[in-house]
C-alpha positions, -999 to 999 in steps of 0.1 A, spaced: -925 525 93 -896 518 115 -911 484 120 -914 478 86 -876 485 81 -864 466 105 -885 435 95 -870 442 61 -833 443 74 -842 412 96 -850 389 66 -822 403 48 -802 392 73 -817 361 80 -811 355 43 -778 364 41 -772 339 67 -785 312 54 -763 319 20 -735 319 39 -747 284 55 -751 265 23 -720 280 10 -699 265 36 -714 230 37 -709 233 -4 -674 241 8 -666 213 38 -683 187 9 -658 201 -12 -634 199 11 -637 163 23 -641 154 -16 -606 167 -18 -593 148 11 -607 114 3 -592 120 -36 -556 133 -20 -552 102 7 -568 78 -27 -535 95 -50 -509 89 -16 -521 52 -14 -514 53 -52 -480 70 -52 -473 49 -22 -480 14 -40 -461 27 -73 -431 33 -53 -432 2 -33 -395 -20 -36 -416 -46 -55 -427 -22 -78 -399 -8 -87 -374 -40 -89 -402 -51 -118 -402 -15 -134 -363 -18 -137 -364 -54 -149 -385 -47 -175 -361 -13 -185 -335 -43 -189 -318 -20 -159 -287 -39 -141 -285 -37 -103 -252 -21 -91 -225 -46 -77 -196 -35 -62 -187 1 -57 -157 16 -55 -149 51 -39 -123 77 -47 -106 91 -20 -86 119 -17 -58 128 4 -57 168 1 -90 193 3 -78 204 -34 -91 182 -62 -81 207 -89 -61 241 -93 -62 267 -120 
């Protein structure tokens, strides 16, 4: 009888094993799906905000690139009082 129930537990745990097996390969394909898709979106954001890119983007918004710029400063630490 004792051989019996330990075959039993053996083949359960054999079984439980092998579960556990194909649930991590499911999760490493998974996984590398995941990685493949995230460096394919990077190359993507990566090429969207490229100077090229966005110099046509802001040419086709009729946007004006800024010339000159002049700064403001201040003598004292205090820009305003109450």
């Amino acid at each position: 009888m004792a051989i019996i129930a330990l075959g039993v537990y053996y083949f359960a745990g054999v079984n439980d094993l092998t579960v556990k097996g194909f649930k991590l390969q499911e999760a490493k394909k998974t996984a590398n799906f995941l990685s493949e898709e995230n460096k394919g979106i990077e190359l993507r954001v990566t090429a969207l905000e490229s100077i090229n890119n966005l110099s046509e983007r802001a040419k086709s918004l009729k946007l004006v690139a800024a010339g000159n710029i002049d700064y403001l400063t201040v003598k004292s630490e205090v820009v305003a009082k109450k």
